[in-house]
C-alpha positions as CSV (number, residue, x, y, z in Angstrom):
1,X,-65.1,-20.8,36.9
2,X,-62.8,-21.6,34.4
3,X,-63.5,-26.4,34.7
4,X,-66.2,-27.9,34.9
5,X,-66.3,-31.6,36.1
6,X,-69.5,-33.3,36.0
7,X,-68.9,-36.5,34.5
8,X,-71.3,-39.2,35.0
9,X,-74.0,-36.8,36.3
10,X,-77.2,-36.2,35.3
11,X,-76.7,-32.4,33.7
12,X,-79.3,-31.8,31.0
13,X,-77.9,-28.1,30.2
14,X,-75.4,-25.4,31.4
15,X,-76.6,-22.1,32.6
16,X,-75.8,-19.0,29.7
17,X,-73.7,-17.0,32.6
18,X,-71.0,-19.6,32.6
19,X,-68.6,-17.5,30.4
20,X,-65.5,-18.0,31.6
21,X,-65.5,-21.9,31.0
22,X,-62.1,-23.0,29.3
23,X,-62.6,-26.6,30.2
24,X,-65.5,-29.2,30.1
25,X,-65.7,-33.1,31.2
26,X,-69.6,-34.0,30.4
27,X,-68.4,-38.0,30.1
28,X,-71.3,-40.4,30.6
29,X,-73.5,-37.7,31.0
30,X,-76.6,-39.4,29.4
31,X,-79.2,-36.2,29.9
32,X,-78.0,-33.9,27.8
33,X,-80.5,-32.1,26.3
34,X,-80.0,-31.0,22.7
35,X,-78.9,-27.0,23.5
36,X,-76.9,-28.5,26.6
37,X,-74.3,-25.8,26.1
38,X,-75.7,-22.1,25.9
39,X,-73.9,-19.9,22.8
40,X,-73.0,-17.7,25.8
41,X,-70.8,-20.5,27.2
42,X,-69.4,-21.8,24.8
43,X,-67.3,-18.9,23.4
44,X,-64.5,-19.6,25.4
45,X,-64.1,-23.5,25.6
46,X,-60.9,-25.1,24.5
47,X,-61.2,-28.5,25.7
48,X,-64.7,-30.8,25.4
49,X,-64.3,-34.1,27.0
50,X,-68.0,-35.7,26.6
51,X,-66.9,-39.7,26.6
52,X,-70.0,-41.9,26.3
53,X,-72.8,-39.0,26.7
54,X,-75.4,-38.2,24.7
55,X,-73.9,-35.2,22.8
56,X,-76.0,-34.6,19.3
57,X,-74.5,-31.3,18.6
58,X,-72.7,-28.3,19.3
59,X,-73.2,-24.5,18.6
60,X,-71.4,-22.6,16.3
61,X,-69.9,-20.2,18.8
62,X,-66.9,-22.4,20.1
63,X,-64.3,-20.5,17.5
64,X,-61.6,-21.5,20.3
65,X,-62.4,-25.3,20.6
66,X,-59.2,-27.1,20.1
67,X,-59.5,-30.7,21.9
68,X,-62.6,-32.9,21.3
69,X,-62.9,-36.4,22.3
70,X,-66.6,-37.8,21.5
71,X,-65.6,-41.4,21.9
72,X,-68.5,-43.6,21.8
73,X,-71.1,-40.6,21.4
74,X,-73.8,-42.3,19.3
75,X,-76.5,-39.5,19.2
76,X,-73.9,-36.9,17.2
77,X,-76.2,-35.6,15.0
78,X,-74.8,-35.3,11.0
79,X,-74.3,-31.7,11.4
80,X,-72.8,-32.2,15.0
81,X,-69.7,-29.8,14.1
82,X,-70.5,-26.9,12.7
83,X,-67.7,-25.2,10.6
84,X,-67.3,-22.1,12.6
85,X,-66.7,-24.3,15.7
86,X,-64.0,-26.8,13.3
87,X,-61.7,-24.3,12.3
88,X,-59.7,-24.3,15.2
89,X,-59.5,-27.8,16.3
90,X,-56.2,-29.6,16.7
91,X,-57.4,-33.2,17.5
92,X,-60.4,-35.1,17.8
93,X,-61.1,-38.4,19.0
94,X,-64.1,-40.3,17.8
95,X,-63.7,-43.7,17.8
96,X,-67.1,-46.1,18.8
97,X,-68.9,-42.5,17.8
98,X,-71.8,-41.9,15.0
99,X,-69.4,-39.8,12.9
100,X,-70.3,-39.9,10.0
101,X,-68.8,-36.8,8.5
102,X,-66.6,-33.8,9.2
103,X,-67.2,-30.3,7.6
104,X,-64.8,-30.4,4.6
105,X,-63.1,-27.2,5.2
106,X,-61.8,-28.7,8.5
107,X,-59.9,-30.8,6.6
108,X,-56.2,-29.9,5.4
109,X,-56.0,-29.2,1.7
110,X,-54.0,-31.9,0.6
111,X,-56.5,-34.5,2.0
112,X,-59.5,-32.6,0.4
113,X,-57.9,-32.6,-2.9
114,X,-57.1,-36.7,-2.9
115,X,-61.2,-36.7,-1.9
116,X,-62.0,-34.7,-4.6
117,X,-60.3,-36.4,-7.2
């Protein structure tokens, strides 16, 4: 399986032999527990849709994660993006979110130097 669709449901975590997952729509899941992706699925994710769920973090193996939309996730924890899983997004959506912070690498050079300054 390559998607997974549960929005709305009431997943609390995926199983660790989903390996193959490119894809995942958790929005308005409201159970999810704090490990609700397994290292072992999360390898190969590109896209993480999780509108409106309760999302506090994600593990550091999702090096291909390139789409994130965590709009109106208000449990993200402050480490919620872990660098290894930041390098290789393209665009993230977190309005009506708990961001507070992104890991400063993630962030192009120029930007980090005007923060810096």
């Amino acid at each position: 399986m390559e998607e997974l669709g549960a929005p709305n449901s009431s997943l609390v975590r995926l199983p660790p032999s989903m390996r193959r997952l490119r894809e995942v729509y958790v929005d308005g899941c409201t159970s999810l527990a704090q490990d609700w992706l397994p290292e072992s699925s999360a390898g190969n994710i590109e896209l993480l849709y999780a509108f409106n769920s309760s999302l506090v973090r994600l593990p550091p193996s999702m090096t291909r994660l390139m789409n994130v939309e965590v709009q109106g996730c208000t449990s993200l924890a402050d480490d919620w993006l872990p660098q290894s899983s930041a390098e290789s997004i393209e665009m993230l959506c977190a309005p009506e979110s708990s961001l507070v912070h992104l890991p400063v690498d993630w962030l192009p050079e120029s930007i980090t130097e005007r923060l810096s300054e």
